[in-house]
Biopython code that builds the backbone (N, CA, C, O; Angstrom):
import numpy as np
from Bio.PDB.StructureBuilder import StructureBuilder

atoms = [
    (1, "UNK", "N", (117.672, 150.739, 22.115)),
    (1, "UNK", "CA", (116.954, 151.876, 21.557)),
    (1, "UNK", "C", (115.465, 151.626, 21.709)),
    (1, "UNK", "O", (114.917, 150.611, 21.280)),
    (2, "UNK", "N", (114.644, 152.923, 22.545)),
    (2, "UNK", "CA", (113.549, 152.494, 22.381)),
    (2, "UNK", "C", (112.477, 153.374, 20.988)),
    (2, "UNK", "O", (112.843, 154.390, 20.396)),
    (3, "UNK", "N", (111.602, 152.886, 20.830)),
    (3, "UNK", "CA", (111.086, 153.408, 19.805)),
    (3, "UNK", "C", (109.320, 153.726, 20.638)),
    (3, "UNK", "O", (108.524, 152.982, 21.212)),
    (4, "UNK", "N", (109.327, 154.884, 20.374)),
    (4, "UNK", "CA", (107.732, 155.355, 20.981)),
    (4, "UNK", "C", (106.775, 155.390, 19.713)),
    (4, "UNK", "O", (106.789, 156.252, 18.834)),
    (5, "UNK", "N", (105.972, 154.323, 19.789)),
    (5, "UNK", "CA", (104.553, 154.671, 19.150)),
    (5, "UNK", "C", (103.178, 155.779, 19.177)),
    (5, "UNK", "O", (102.244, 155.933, 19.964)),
    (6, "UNK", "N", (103.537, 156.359, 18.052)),
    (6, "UNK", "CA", (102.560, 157.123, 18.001)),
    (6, "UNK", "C", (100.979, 156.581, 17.234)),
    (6, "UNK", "O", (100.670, 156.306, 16.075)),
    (7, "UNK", "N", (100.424, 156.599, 18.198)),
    (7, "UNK", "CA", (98.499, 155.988, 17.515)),
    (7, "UNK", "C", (99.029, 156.890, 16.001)),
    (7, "UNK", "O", (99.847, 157.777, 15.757)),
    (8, "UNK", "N", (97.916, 155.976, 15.123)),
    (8, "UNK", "CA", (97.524, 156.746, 14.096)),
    (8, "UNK", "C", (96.265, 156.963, 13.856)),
    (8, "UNK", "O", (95.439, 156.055, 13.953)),
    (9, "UNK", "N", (95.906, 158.341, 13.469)),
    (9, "UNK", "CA", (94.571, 158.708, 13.767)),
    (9, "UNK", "C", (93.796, 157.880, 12.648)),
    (9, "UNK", "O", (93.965, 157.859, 11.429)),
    (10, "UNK", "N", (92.765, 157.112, 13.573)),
    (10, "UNK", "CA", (91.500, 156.168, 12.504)),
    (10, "UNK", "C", (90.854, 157.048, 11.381)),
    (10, "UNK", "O", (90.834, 158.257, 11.614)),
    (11, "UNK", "N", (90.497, 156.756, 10.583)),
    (11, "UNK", "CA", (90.255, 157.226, 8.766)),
    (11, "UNK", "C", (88.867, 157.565, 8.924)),
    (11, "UNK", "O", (88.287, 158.276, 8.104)),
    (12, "UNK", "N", (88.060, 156.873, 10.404)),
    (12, "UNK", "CA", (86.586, 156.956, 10.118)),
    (12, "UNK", "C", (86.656, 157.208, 11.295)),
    (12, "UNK", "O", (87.413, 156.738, 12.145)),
    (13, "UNK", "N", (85.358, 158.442, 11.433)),
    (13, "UNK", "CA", (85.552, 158.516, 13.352)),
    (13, "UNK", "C", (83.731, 158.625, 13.153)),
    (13, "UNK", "O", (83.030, 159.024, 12.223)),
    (14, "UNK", "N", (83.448, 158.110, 14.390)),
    (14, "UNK", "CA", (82.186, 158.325, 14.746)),
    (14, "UNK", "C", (81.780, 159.389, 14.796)),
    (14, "UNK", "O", (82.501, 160.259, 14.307)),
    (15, "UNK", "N", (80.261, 159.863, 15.490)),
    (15, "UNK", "CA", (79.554, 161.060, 15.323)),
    (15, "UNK", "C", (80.005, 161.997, 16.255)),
    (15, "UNK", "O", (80.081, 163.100, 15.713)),
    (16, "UNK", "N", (80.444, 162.031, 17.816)),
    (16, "UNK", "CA", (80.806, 162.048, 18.952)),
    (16, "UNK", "C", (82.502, 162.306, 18.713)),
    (16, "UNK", "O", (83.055, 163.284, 19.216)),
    (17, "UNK", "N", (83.197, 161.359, 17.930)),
    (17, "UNK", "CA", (84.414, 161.935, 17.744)),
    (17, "UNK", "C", (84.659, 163.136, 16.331)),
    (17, "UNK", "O", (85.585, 163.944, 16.255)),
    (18, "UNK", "N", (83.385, 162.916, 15.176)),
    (18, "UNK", "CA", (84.137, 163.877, 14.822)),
    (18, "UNK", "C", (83.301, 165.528, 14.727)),
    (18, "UNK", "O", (83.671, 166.492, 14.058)),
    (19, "UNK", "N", (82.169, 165.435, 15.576)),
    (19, "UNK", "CA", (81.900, 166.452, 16.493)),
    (19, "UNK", "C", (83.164, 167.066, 17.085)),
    (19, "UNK", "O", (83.660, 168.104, 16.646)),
    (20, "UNK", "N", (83.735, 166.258, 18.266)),
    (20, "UNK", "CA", (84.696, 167.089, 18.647)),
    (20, "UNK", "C", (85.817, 167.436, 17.990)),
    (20, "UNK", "O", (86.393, 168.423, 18.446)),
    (21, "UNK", "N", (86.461, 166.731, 16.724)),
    (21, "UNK", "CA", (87.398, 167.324, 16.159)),
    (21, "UNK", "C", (87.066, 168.458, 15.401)),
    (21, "UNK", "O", (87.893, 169.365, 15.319)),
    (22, "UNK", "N", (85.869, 168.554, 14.775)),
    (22, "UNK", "CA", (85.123, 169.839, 14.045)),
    (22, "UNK", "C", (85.270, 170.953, 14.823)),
    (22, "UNK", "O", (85.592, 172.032, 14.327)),
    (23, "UNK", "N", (85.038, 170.782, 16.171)),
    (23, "UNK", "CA", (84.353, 171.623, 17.287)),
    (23, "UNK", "C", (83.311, 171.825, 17.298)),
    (23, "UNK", "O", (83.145, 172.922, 17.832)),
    (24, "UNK", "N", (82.420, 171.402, 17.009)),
    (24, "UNK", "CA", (80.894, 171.495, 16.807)),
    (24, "UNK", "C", (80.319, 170.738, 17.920)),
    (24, "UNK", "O", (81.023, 169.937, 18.536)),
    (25, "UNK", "N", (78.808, 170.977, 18.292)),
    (25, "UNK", "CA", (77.566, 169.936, 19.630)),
    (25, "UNK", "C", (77.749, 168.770, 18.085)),
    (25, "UNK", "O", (77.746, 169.023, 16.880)),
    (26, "UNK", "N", (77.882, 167.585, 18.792)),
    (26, "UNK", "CA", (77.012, 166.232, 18.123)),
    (26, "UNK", "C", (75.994, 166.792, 16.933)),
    (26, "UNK", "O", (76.072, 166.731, 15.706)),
    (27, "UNK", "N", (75.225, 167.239, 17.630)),
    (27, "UNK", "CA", (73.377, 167.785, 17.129)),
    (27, "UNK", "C", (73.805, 168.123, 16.101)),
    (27, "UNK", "O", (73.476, 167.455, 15.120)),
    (28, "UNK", "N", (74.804, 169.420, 15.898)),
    (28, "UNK", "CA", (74.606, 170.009, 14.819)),
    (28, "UNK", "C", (75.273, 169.460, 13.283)),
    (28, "UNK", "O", (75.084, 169.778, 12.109)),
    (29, "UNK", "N", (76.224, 168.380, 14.056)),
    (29, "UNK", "CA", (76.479, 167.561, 13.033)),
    (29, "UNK", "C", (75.331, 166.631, 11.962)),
    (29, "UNK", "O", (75.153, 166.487, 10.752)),
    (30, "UNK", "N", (74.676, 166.103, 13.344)),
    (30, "UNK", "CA", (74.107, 165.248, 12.714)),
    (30, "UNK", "C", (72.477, 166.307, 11.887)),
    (30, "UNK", "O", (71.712, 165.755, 11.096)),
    (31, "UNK", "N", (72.282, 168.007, 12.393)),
    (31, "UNK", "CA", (71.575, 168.591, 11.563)),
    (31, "UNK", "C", (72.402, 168.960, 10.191)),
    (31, "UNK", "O", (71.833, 169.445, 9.213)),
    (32, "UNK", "N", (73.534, 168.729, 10.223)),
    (32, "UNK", "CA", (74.265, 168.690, 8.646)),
    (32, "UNK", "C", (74.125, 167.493, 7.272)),
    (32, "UNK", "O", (74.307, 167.426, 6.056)),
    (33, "UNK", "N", (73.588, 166.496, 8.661)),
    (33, "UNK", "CA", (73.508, 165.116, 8.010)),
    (33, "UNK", "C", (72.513, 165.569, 7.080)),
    (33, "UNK", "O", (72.540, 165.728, 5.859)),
    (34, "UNK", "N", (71.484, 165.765, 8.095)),
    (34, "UNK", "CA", (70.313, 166.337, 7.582)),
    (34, "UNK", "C", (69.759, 166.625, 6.325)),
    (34, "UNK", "O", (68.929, 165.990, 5.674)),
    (35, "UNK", "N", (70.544, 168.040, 5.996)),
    (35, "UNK", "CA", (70.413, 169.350, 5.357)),
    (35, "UNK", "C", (71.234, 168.344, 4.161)),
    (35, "UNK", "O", (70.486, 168.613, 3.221)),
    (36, "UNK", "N", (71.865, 167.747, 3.792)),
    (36, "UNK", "CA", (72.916, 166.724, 2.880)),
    (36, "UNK", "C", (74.207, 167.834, 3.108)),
    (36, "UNK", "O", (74.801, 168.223, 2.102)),
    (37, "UNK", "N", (74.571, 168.270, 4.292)),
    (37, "UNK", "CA", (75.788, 168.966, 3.821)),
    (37, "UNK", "C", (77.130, 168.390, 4.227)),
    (37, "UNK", "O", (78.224, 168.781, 3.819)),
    (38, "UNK", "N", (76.873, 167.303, 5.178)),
    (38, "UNK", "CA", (77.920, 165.812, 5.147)),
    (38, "UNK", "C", (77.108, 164.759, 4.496)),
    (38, "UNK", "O", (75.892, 164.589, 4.412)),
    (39, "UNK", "N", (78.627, 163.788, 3.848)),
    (39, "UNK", "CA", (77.840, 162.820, 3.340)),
    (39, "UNK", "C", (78.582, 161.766, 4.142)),
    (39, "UNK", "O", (79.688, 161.486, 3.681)),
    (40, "UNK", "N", (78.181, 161.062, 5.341)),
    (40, "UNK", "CA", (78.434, 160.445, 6.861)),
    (40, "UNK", "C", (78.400, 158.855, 5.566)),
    (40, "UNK", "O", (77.656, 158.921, 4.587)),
    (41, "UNK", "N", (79.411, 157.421, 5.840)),
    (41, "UNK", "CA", (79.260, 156.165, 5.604)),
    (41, "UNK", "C", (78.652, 156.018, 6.705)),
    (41, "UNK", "O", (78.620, 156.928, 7.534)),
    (42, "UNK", "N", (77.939, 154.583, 6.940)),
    (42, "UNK", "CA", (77.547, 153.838, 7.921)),
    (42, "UNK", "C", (78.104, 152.367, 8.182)),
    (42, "UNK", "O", (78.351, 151.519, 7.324)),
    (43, "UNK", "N", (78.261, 152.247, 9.741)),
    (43, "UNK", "CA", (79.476, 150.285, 10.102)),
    (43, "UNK", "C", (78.540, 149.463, 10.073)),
    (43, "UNK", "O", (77.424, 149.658, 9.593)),
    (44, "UNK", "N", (78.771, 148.902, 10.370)),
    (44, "UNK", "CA", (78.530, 147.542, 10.711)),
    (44, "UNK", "C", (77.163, 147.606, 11.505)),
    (44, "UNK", "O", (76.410, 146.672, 11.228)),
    (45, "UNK", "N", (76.771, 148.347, 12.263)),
    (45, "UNK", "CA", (75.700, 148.641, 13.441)),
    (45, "UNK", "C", (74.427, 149.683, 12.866)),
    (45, "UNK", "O", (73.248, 149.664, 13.218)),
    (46, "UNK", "N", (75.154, 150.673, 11.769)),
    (46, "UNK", "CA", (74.497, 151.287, 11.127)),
    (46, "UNK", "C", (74.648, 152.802, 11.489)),
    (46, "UNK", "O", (74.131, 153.772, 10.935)),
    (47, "UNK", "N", (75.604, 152.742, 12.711)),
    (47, "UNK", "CA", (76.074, 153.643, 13.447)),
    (47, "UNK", "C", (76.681, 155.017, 11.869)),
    (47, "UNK", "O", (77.033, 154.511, 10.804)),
    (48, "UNK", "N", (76.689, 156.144, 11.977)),
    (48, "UNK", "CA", (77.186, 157.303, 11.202)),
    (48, "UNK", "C", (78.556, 157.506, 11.117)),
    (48, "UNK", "O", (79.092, 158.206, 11.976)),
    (49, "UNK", "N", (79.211, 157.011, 10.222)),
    (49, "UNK", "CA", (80.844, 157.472, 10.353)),
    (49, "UNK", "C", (81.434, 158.430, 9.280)),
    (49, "UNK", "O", (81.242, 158.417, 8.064)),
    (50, "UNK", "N", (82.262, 159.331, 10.094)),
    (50, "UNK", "CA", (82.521, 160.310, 8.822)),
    (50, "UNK", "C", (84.053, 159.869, 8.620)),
    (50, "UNK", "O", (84.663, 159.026, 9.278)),
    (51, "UNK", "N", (84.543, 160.676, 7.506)),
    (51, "UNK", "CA", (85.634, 160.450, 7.023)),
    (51, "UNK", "C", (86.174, 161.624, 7.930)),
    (51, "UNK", "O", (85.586, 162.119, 8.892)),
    (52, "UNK", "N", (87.593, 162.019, 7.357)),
    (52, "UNK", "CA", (88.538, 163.037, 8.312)),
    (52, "UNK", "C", (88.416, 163.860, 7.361)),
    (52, "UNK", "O", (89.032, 164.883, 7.659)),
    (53, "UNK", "N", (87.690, 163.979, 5.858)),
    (53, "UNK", "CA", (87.897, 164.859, 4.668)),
    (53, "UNK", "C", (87.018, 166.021, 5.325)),
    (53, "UNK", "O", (87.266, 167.219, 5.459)),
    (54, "UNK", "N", (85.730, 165.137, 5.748)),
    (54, "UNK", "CA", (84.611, 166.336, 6.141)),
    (54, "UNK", "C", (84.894, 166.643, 6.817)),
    (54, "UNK", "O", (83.844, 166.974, 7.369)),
    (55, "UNK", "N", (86.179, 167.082, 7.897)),
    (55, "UNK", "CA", (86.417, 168.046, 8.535)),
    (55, "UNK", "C", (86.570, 169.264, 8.186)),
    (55, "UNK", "O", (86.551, 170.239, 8.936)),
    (56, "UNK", "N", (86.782, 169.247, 6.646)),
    (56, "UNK", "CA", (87.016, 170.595, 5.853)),
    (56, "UNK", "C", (85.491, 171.017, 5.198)),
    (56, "UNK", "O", (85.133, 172.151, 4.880)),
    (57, "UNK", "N", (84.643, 169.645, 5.090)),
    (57, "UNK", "CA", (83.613, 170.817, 4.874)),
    (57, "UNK", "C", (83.134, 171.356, 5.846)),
    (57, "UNK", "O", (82.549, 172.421, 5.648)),
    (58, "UNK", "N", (83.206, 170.848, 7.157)),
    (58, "UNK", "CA", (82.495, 171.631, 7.983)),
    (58, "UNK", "C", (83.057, 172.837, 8.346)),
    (58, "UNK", "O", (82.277, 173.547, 8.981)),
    (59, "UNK", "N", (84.395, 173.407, 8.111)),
    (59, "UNK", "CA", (85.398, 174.168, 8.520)),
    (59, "UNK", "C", (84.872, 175.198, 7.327)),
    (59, "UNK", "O", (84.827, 176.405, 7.566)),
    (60, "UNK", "N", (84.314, 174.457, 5.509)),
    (60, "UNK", "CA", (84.094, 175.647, 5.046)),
    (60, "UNK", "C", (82.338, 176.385, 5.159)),
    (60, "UNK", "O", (81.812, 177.436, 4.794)),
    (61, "UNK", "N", (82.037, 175.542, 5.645)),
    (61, "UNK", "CA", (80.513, 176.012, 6.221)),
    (61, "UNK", "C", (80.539, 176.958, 7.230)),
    (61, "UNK", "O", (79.940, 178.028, 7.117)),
    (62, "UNK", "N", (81.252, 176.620, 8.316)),
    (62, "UNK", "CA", (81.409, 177.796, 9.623)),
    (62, "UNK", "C", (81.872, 179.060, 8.711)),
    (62, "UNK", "O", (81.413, 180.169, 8.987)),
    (63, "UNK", "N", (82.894, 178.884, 7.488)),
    (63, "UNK", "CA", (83.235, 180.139, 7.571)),
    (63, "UNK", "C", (82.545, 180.832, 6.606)),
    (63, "UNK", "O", (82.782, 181.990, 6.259)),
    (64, "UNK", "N", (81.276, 179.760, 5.970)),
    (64, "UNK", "CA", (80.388, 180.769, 5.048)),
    (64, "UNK", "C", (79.135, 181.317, 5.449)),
    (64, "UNK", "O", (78.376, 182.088, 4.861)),
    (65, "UNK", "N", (79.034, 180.508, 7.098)),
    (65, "UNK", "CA", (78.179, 181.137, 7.858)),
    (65, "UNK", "C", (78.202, 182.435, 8.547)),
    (65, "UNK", "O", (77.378, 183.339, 8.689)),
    (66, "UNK", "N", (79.676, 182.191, 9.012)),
    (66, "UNK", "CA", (80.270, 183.211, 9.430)),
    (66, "UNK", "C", (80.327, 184.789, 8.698)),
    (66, "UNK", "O", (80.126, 185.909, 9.170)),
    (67, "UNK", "N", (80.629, 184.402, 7.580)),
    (67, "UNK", "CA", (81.186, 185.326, 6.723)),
    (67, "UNK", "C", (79.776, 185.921, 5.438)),
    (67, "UNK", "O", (79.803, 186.624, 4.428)),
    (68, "UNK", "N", (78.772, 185.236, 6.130)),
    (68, "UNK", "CA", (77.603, 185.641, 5.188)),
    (68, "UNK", "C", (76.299, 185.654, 5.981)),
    (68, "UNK", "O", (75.216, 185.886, 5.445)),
    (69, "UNK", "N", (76.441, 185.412, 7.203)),
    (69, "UNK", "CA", (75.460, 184.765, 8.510)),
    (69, "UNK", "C", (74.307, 184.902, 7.568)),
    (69, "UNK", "O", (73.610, 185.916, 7.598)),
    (70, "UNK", "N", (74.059, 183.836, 6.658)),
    (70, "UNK", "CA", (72.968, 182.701, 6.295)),
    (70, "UNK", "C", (72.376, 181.577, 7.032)),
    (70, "UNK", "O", (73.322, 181.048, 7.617)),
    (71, "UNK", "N", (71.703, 181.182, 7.200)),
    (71, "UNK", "CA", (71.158, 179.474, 7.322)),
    (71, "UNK", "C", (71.702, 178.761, 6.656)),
    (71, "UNK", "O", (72.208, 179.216, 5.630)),
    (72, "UNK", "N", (71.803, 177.596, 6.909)),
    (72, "UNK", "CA", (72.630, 176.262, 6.839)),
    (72, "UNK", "C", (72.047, 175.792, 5.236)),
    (72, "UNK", "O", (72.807, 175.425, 4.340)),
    (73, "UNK", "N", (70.726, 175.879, 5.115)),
    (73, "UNK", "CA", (70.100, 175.300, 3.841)),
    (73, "UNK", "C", (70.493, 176.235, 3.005)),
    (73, "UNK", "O", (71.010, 175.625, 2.068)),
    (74, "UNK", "N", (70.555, 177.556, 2.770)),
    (74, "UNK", "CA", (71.082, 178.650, 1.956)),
    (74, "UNK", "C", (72.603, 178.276, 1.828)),
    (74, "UNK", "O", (73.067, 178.220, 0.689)),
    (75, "UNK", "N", (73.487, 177.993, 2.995)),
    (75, "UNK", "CA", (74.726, 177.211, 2.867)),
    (75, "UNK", "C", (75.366, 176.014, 1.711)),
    (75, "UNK", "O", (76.450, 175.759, 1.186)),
    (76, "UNK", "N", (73.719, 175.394, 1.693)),
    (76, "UNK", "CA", (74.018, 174.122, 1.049)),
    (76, "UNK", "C", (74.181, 174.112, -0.853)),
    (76, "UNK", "O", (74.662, 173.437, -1.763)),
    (77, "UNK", "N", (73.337, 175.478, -0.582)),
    (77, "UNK", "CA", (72.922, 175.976, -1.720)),
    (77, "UNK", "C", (74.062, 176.589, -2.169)),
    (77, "UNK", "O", (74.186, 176.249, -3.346)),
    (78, "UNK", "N", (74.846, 177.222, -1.890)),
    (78, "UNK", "CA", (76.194, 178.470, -1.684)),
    (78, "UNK", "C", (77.100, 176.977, -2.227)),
    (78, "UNK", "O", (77.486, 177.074, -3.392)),
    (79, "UNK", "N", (77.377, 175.973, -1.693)),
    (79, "UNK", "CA", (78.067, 175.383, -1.534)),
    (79, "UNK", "C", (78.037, 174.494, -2.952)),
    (79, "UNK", "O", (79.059, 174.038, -3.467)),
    (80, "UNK", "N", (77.012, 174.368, -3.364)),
    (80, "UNK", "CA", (76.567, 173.165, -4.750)),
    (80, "UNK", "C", (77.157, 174.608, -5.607)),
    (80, "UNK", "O", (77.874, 174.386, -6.583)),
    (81, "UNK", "N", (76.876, 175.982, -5.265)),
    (81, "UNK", "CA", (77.325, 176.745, -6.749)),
    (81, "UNK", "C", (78.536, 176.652, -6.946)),
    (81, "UNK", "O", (79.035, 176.384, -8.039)),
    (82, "UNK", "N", (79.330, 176.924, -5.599)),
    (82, "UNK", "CA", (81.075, 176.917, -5.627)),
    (82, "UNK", "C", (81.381, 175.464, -6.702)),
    (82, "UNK", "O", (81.932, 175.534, -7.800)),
    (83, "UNK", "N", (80.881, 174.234, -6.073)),
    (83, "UNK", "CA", (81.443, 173.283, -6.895)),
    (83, "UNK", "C", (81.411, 173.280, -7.769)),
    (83, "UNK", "O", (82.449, 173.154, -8.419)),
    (84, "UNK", "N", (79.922, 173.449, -8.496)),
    (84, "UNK", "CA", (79.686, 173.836, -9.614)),
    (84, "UNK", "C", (80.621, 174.734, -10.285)),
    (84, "UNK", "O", (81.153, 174.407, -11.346)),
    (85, "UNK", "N", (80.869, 175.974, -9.649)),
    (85, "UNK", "CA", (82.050, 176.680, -10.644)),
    (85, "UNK", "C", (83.342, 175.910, -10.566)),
    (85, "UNK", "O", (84.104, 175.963, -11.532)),
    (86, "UNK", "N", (83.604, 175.320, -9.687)),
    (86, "UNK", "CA", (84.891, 174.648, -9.635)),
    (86, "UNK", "C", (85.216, 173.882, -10.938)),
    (86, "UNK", "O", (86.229, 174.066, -11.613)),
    (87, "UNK", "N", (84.207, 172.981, -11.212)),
    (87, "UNK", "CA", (84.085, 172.051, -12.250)),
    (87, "UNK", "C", (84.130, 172.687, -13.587)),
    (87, "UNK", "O", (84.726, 172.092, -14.484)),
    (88, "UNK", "N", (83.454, 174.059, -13.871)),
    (88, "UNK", "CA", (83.496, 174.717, -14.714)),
    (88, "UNK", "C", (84.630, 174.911, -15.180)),
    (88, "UNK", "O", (84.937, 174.518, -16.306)),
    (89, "UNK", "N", (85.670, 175.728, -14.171)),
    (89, "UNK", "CA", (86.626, 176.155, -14.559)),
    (89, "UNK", "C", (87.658, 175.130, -14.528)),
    (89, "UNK", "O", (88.848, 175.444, -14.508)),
    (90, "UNK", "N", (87.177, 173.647, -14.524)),
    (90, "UNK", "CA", (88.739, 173.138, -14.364)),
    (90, "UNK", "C", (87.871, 172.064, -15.810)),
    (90, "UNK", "O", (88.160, 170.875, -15.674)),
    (91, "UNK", "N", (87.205, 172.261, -16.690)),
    (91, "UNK", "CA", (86.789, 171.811, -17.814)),
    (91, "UNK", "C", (87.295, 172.926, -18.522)),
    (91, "UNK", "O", (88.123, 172.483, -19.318)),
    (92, "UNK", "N", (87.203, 174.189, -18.628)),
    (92, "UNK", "CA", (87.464, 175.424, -19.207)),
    (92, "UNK", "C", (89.319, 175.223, -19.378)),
    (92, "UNK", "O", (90.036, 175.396, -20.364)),
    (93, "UNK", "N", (89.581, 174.888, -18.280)),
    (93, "UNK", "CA", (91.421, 175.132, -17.688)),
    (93, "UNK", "C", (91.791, 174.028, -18.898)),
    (93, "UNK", "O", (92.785, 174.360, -19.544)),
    (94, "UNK", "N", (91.050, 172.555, -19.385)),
    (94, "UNK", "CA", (91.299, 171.243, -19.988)),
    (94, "UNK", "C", (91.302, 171.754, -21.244)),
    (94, "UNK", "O", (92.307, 171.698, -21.952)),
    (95, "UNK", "N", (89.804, 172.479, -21.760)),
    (95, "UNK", "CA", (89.676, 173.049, -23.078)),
    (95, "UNK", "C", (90.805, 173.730, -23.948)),
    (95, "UNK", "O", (91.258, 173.488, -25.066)),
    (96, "UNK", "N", (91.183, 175.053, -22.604)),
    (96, "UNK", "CA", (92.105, 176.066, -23.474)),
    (96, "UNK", "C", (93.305, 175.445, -23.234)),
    (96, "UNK", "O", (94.091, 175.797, -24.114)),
    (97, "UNK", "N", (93.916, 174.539, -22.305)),
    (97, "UNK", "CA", (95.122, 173.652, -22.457)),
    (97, "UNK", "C", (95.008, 172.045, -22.730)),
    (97, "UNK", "O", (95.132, 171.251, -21.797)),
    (98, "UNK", "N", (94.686, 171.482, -24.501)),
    (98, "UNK", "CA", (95.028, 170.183, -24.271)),
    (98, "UNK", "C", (95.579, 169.301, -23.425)),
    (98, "UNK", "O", (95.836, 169.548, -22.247)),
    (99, "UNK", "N", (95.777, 168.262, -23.986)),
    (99, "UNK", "CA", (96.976, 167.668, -23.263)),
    (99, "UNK", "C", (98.241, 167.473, -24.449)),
    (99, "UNK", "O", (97.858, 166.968, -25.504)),
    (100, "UNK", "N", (99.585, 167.802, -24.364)),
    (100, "UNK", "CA", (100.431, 168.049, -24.881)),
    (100, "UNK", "C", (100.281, 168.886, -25.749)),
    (100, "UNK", "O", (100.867, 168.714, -26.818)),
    (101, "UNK", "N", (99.324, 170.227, -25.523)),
    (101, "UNK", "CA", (99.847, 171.013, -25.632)),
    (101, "UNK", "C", (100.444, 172.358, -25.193)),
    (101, "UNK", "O", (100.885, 172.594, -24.068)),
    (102, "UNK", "N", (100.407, 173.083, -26.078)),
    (102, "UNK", "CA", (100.821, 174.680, -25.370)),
    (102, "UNK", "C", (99.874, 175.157, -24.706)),
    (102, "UNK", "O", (98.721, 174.839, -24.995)),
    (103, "UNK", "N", (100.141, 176.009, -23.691)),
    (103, "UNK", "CA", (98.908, 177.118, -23.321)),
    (103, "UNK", "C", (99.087, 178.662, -23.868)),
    (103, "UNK", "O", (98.223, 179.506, -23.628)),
]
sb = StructureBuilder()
sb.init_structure("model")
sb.init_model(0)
sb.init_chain("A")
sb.init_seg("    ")
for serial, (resi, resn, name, xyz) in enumerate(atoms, 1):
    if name == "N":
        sb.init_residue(resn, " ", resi, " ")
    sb.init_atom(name, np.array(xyz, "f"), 0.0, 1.0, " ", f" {name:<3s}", serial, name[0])
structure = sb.get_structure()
C-alpha cells in the first residue's frame, strides 16, 4: 500500500507568498503593513511573516473597499469600529446571559 503525502501548508508564509495567496502585488501588502492593517511577525532575518489568519483580513478589506470604495486609512478606521462593536456586543451577550444562567 502506498500512501501519498500531502505538504502541509506552513503557518507563516512570507511577504511574496502571502501576497499571492491574498491575490494582492507584494506592495500593497506591505502598504497594509504600513497603514497597521496587518499585523506581519518577523524570523530570524527580520524578514515579514504573516500568519494564514490575515488572509481574512485582507479578504475583509477588499470587500470594504469594494463595497464602500474608501481609502485604505478610512478602512482602518471602518475596521477598529466593527471590532469595537464586536466586543461590545459579546460583553452585552455575557451581561444579559450569566454563566449558569437563563437567558
Amino acid at each position: 500500500m502506498t500512501v501519498a503525502l500531502v505538504p502541509v501548508a506552513a503557518r507563516w508564509l512570507g511577504t511574496e507568498s502571502f501576497a499571492q495567496a491574498a491575490g494582492i502585488h507584494p506592495e500593497l501588502v506591505r502598504r497594509f503593513v504600513s497603514l497597521g492593517l496587518l499585523d506581519p511577525g518577523l524570523d530570524a532575518s527580520g524578514s515579514l511573516q504573516f500568519s494564514r489568519r490575515e488572509l481574512a483580513t485582507v479578504a475583509r478589506i477588499r470587500r470594504l473597499r469594494a463595497g464602500l470604495n474608501i481609502n485604505y486609512s478610512a478602512i482602518g478606521e471602518i475596521i477598529d469600529l466593527l471590532d469595537r462593536i464586536a466586543e461590545l456586543e459579546a460583553a452585552l451577550q455575557v451581561q444579559s446571559h450569566p454563566a449558569g444562567g437563563r437567558p
